[in-house]
N, CA, C and O atoms as a printed pandas DataFrame, in Angstrom:
     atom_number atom_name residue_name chain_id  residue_number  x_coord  y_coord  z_coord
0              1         N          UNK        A               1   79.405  123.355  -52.171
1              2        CA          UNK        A               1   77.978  123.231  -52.008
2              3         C          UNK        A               1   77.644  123.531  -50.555
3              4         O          UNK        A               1   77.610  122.526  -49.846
4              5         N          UNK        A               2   77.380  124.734  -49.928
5              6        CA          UNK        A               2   76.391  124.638  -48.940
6              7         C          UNK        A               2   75.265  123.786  -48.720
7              8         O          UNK        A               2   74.679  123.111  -49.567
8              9         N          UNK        A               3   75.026  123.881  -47.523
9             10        CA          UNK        A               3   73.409  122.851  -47.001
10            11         C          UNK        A               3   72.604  123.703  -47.321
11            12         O          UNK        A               3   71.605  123.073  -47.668
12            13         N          UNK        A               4   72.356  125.094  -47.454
13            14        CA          UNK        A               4   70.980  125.813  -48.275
14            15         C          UNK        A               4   70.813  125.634  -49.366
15            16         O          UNK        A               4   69.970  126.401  -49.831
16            17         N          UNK        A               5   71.357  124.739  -50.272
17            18        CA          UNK        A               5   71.020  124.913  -51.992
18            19         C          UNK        A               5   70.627  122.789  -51.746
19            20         O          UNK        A               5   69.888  122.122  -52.470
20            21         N          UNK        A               6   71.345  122.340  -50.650
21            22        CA          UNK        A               6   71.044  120.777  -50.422
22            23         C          UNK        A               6   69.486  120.994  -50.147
23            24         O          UNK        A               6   68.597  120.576  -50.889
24            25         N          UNK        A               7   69.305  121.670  -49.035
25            26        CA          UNK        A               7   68.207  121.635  -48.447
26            27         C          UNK        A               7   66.929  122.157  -49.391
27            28         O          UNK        A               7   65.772  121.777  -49.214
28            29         N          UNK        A               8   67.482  123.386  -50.745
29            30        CA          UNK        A               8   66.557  123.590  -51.752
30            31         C          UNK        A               8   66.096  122.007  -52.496
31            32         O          UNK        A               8   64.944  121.582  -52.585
32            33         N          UNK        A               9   67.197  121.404  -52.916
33            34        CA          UNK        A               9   67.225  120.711  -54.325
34            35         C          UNK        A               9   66.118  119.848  -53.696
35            36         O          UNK        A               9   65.085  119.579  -54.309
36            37         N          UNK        A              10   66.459  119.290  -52.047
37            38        CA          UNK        A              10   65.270  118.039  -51.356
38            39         C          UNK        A              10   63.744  118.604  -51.229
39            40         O          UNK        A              10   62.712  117.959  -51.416
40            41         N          UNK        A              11   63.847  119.749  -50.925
41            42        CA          UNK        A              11   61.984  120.864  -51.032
42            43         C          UNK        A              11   61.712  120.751  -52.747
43            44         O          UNK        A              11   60.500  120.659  -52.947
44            45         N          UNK        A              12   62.580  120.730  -54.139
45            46        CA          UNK        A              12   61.949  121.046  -54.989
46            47         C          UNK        A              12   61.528  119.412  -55.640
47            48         O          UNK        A              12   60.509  119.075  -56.244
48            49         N          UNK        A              13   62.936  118.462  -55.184
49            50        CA          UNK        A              13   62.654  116.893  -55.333
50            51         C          UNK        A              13   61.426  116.069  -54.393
51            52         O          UNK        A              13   61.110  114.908  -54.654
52            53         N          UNK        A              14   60.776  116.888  -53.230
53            54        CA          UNK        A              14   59.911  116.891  -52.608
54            55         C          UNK        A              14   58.509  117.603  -53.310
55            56         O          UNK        A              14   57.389  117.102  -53.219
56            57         N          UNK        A              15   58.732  118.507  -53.817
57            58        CA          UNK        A              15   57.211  119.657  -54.230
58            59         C          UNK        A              15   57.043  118.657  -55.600
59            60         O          UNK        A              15   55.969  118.101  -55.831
60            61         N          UNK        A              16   58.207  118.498  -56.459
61            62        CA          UNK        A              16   58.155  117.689  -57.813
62            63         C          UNK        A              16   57.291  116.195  -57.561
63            64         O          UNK        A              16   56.320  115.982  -58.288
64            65         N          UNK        A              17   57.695  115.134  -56.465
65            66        CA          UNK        A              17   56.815  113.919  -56.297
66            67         C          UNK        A              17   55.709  114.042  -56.007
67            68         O          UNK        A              17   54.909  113.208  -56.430
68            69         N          UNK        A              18   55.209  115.245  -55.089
69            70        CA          UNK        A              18   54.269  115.599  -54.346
70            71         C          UNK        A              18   52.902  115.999  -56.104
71            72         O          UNK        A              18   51.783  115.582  -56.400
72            73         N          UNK        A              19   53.840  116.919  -56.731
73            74        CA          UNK        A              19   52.685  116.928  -57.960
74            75         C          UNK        A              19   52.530  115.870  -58.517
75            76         O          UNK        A              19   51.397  115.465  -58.779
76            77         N          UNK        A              20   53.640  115.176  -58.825
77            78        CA          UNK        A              20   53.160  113.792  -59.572
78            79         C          UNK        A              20   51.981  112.737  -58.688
79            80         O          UNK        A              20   51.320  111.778  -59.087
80            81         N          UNK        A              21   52.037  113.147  -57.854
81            82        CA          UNK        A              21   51.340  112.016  -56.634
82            83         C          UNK        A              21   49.749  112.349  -56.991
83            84         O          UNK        A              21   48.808  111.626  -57.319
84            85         N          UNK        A              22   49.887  113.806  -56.771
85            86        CA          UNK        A              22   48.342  114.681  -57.162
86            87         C          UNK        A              22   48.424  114.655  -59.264
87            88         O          UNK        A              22   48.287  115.557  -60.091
88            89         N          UNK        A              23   48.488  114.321  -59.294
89            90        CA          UNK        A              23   48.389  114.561  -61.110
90            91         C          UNK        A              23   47.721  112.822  -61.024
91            92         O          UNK        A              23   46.586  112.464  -61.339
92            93         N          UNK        A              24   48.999  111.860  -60.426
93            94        CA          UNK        A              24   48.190  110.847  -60.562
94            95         C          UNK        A              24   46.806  110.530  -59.977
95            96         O          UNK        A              24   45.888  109.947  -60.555
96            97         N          UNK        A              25   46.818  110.944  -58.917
97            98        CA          UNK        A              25   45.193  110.587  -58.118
98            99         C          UNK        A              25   44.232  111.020  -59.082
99           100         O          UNK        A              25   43.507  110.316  -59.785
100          101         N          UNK        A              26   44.354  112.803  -59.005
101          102        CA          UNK        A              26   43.777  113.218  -59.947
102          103         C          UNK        A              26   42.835  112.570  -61.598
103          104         O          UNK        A              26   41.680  112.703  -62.002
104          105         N          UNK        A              27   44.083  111.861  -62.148
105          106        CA          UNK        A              27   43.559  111.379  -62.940
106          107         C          UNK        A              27   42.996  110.007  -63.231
107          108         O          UNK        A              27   42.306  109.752  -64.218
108          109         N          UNK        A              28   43.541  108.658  -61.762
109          110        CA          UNK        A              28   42.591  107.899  -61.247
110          111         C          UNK        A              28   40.957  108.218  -61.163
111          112         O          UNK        A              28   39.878  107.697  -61.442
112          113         N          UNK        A              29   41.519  109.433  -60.586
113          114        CA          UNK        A              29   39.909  109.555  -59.837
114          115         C          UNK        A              29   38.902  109.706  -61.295
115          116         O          UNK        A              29   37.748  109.293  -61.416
116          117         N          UNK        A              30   39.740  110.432  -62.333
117          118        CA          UNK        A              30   38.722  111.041  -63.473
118          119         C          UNK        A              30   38.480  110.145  -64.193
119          120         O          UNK        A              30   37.730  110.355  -65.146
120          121         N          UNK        A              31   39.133  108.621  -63.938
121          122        CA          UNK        A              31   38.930  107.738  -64.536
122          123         C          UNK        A              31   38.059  106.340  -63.703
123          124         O          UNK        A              31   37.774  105.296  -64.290
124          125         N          UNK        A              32   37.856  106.524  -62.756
125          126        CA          UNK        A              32   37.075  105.761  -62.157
126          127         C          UNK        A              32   35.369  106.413  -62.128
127          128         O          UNK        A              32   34.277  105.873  -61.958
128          129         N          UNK        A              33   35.791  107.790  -62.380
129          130        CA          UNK        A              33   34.072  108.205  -62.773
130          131         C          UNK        A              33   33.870  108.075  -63.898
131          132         O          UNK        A              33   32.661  108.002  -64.122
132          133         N          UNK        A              34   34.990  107.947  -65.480
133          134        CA          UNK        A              34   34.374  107.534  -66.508
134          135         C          UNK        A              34   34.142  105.990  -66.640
135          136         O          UNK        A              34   33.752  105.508  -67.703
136          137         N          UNK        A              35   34.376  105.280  -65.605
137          138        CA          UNK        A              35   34.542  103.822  -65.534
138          139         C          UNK        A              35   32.866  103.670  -65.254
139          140         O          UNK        A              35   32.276  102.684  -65.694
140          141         N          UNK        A              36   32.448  104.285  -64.806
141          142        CA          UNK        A              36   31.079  104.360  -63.835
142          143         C          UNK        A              36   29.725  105.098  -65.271
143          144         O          UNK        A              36   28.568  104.736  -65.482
144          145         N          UNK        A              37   30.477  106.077  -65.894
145          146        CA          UNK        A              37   29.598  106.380  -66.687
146          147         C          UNK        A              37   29.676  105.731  -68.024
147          148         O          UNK        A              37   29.027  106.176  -68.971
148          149         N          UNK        A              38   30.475  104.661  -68.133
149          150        CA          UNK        A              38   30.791  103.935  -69.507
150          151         C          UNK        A              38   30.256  102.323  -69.063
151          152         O          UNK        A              38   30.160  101.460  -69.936
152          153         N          UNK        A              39   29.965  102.066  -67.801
153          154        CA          UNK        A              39   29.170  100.936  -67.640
154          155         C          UNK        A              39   28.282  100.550  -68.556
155          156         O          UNK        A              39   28.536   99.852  -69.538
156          157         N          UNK        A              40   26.916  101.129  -68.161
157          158        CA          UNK        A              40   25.621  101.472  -68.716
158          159         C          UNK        A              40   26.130  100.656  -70.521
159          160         O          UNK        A              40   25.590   99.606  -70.867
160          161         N          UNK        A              41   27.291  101.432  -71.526
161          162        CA          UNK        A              41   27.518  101.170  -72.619
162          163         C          UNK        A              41   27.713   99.559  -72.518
163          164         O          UNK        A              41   27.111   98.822  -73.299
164          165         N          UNK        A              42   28.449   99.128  -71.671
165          166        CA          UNK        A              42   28.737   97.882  -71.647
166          167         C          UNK        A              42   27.211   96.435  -71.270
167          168         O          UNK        A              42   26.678   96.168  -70.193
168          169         N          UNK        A              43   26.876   95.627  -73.129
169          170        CA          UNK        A              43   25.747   95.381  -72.984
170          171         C          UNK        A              43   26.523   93.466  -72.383
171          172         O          UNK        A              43   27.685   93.059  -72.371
172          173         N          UNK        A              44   25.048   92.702  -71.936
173          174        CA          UNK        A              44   25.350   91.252  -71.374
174          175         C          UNK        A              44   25.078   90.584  -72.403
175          176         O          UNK        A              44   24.496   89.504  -72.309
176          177         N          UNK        A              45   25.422   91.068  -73.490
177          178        CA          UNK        A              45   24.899   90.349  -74.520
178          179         C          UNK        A              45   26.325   90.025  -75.162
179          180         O          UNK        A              45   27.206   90.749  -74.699
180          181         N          UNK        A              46   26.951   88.698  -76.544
181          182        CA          UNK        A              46   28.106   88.598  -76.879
182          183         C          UNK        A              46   27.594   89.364  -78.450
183          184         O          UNK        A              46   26.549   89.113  -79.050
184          185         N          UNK        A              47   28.557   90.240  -78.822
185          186        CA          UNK        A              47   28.229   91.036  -80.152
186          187         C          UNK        A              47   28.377   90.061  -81.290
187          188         O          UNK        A              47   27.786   90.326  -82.336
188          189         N          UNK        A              48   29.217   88.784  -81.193
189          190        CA          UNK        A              48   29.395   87.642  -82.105
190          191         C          UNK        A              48   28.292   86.896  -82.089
191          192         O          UNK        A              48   27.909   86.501  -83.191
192          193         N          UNK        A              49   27.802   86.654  -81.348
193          194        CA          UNK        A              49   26.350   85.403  -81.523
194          195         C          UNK        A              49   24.802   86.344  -81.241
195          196         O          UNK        A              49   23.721   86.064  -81.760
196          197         N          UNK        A              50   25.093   87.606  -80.195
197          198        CA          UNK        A              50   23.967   88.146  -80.299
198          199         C          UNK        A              50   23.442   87.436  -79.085
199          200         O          UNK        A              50   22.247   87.730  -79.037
200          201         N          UNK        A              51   23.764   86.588  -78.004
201          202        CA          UNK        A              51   23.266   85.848  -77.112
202          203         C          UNK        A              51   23.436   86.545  -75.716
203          204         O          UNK        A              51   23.996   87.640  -75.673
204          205         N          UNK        A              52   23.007   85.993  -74.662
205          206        CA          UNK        A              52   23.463   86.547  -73.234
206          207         C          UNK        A              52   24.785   85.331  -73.111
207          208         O          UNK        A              52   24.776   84.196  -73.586
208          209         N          UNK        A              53   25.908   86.017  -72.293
209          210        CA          UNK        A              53   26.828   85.089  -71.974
210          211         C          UNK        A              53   26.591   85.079  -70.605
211          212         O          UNK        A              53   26.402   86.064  -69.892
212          213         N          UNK        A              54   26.621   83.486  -70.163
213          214        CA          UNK        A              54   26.364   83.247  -69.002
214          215         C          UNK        A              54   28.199   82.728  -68.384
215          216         O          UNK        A              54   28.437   82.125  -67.338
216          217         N          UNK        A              55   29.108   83.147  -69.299
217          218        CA          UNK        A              55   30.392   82.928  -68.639
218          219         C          UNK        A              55   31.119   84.574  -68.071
219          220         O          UNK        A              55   31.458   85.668  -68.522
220          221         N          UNK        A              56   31.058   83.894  -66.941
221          222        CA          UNK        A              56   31.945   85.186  -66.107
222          223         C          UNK        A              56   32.948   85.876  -66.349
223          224         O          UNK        A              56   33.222   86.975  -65.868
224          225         N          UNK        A              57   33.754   85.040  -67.379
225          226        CA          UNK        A              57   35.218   85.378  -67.887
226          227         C          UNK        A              57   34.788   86.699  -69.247
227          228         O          UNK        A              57   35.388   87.771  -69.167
228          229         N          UNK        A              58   34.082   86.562  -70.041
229          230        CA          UNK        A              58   33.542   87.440  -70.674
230          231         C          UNK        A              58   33.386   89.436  -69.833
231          232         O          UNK        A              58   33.744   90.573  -70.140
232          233         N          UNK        A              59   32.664   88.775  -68.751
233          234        CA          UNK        A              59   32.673   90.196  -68.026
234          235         C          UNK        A              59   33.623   90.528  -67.726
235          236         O          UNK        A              59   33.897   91.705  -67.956
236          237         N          UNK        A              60   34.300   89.942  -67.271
237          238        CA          UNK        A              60   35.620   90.371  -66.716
238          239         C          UNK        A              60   36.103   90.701  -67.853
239          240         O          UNK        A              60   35.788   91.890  -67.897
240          241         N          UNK        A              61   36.649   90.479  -68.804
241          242        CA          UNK        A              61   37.197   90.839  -70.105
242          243         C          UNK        A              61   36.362   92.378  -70.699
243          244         O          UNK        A              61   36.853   93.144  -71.528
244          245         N          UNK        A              62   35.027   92.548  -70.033
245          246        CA          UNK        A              62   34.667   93.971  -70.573
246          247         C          UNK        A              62   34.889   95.033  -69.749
247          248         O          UNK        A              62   34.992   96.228  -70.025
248          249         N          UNK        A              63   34.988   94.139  -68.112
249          250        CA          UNK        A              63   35.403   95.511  -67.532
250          251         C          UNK        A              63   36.541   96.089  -67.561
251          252         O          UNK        A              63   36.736   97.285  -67.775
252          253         N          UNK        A              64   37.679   94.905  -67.253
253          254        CA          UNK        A              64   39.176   95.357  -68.243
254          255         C          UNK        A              64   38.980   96.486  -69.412
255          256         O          UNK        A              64   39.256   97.684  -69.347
256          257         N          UNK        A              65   38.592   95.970  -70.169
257          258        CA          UNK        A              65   38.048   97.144  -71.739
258          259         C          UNK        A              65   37.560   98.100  -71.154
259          260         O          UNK        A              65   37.781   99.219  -71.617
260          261         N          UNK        A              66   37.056   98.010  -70.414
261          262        CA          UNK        A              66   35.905   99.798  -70.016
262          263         C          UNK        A              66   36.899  100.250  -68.866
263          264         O          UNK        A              66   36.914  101.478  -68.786
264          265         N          UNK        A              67   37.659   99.682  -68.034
265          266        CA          UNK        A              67   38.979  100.375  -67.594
266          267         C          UNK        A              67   40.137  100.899  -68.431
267          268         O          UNK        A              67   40.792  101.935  -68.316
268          269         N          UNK        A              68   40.193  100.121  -69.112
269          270        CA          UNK        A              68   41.092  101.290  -69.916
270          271         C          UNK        A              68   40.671  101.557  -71.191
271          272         O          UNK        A              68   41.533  101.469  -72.065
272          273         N          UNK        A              69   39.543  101.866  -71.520
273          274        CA          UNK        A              69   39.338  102.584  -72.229
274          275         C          UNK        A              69   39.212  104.261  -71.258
275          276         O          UNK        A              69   39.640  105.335  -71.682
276          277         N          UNK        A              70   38.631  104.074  -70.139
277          278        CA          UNK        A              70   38.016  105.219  -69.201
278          279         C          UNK        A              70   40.088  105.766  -68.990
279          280         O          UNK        A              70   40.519  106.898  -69.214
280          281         N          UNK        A              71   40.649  104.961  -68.683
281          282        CA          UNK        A              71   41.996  105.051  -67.951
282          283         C          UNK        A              71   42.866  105.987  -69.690
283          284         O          UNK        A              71   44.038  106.343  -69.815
284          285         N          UNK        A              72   42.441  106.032  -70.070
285          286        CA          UNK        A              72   43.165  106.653  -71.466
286          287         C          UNK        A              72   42.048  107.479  -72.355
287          288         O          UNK        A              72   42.538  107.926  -73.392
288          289         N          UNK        A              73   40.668  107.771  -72.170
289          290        CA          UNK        A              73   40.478  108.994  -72.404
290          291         C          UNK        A              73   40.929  110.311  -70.775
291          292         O          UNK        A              73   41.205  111.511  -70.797
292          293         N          UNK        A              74   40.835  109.567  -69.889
293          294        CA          UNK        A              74   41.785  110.484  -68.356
294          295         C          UNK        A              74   43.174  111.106  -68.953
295          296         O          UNK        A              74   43.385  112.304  -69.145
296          297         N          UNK        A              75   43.915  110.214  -69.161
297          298        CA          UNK        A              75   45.220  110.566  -69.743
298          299         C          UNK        A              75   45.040  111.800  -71.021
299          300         O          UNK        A              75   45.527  112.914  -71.217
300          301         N          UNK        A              76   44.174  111.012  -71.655
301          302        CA          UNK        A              76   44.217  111.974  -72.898
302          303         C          UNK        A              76   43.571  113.854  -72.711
303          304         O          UNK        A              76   43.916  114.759  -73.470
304          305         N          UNK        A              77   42.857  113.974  -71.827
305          306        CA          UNK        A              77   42.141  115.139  -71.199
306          307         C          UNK        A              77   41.109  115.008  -70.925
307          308         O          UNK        A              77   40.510  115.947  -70.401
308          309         N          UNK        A              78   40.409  113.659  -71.193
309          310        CA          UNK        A              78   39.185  113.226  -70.702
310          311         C          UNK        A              78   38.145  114.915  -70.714
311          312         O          UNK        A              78   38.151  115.941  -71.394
312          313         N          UNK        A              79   37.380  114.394  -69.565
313          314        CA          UNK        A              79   36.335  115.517  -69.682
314          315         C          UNK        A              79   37.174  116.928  -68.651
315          316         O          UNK        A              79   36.586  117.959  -68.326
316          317         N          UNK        A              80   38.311  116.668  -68.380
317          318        CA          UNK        A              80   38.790  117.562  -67.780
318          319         C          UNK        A              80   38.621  118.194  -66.145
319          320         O          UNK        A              80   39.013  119.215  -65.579
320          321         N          UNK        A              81   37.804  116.971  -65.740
321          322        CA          UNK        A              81   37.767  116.138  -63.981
322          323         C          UNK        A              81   39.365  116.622  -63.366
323          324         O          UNK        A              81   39.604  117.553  -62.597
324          325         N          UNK        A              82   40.343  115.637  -64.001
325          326        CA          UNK        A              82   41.460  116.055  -63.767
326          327         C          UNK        A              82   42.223  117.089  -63.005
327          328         O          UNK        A              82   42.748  117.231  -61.901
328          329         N          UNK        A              83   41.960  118.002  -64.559
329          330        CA          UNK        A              83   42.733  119.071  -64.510
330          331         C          UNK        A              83   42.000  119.967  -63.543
331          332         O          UNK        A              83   42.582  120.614  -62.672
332          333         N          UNK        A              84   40.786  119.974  -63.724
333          334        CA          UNK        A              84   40.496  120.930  -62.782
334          335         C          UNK        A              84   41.070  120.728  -61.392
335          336         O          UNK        A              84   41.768  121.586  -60.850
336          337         N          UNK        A              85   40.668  119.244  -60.677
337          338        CA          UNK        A              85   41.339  118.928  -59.514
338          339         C          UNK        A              85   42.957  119.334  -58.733
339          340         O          UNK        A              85   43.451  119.676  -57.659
340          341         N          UNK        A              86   43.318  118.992  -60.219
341          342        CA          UNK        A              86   44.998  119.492  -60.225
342          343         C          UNK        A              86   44.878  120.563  -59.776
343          344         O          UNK        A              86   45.241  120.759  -58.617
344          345         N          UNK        A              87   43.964  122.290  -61.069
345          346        CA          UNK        A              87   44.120  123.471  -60.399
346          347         C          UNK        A              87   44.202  123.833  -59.525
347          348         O          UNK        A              87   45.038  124.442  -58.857
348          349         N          UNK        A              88   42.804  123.282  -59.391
349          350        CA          UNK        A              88   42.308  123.168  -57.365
350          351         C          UNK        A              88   43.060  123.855  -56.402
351          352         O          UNK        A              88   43.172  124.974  -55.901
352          353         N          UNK        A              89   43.852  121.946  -56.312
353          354        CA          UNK        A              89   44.735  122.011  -55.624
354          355         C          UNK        A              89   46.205  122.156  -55.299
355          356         O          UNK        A              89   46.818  121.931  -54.256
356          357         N          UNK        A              90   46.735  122.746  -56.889
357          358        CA          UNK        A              90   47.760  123.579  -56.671
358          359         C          UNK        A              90   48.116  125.100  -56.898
359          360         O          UNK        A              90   49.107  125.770  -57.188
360          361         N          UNK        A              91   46.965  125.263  -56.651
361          362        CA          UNK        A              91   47.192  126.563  -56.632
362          363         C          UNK        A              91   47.448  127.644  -55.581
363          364         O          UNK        A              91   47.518  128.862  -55.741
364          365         N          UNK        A              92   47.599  126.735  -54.199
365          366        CA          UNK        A              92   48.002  127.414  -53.423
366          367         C          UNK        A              92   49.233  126.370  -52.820
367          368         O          UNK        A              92   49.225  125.967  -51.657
368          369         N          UNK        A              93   50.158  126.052  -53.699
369          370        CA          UNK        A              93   50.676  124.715  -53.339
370          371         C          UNK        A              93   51.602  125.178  -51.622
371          372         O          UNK        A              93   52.137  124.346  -50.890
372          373         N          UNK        A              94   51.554  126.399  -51.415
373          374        CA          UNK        A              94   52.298  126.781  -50.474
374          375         C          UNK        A              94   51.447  126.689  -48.884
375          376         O          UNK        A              94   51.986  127.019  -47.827
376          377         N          UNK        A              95   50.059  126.183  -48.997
377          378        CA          UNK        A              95   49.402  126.536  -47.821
378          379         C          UNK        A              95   49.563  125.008  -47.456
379          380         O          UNK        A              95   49.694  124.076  -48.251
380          381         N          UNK        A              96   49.530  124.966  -46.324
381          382        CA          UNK        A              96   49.420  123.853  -45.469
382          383         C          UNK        A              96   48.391  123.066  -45.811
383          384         O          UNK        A              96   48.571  121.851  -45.902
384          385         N          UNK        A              97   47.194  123.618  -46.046
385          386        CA          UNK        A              97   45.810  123.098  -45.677
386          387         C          UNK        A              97   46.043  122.090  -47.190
387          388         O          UNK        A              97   45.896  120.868  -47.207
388          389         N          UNK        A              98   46.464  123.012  -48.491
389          390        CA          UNK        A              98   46.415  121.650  -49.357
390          391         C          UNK        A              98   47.507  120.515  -49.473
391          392         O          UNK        A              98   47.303  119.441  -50.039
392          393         N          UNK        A              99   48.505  120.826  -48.962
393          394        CA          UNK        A              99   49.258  119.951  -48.838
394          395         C          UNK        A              99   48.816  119.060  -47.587
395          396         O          UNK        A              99   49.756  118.347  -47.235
396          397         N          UNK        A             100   47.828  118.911  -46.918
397          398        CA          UNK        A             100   47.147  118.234  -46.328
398          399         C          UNK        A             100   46.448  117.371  -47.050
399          400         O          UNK        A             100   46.493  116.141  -47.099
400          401         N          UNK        A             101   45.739  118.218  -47.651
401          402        CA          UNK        A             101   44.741  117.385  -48.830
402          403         C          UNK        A             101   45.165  116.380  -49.613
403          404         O          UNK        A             101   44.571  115.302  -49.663
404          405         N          UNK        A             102   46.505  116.720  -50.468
405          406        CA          UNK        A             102   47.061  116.197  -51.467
406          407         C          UNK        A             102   47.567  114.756  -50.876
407          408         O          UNK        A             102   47.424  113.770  -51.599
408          409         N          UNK        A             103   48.187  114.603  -49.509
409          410        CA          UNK        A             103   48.116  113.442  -48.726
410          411         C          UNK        A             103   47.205  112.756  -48.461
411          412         O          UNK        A             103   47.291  111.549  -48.235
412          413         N          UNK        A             104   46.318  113.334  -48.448
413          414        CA          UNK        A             104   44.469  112.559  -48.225
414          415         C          UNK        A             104   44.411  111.715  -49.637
415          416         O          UNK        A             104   44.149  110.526  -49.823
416          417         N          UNK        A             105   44.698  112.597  -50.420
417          418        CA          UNK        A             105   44.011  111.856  -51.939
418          419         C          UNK        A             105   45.491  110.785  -52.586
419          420         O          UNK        A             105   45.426  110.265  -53.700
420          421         N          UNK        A             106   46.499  110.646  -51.838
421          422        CA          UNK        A             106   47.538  110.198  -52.167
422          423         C          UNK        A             106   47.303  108.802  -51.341
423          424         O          UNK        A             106   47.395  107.775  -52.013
424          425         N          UNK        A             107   47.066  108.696  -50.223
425          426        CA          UNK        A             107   46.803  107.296  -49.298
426          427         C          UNK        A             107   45.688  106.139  -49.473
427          428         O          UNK        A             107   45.642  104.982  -49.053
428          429         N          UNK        A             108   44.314  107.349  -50.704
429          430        CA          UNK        A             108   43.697  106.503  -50.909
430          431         C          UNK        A             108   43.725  105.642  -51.981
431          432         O          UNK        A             108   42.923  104.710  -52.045
């Protein structure tokens, strides 16, 4: 084994985390905007009694639900937020400038 095929395998075990890093943000992100547009659906009312619930634990229990419900139409292809992002930004996976980027959206 030479150090040029070492030094490949760590650039392609490097380019390989680097997409997963951007695939995941990516699809955070497409899921925190369906989190935002699936609010609105979510009513203060309990669908069993038909009442307003004045217990906090209830909400919390719908936003859970409206997170992953939003977190698994993302996965599934959602509205395709995603993928586009992905294209985006690998399509020049060789320029500096997005592998800049892809660190930006990886830290947050």
């Amino acid at each position: 084994m030479n150090i040029t095929s070492v030094s490949e395998t760590a650039t392609s075990k490097a380019a390989t985390i680097q997409q997963f890093k951007l695939e995941d943000a990516a699809h955070e992100f497409e899921s925190m905007m369906l989190q935002e547009l699936l609010k609105p659906l979510r009513s203060g009312e309990d669908d069993l009694s038909g009442e307003k619930s004045e217990d906090s634990s209830f909400d919390t229990l719908t936003s859970f639900g409206t997170e992953a419900v939003a977190k698994s139409i993302s996965k599934s292809g959602g509205l395709g937020i995603a993928k586009q992002v992905i294209d985006h930004l690998s399509k020049d996976s060789g320029d500096h400038k997005i592998t800049k980027e892809m660190q930006n959206i990886t830290k947050v």
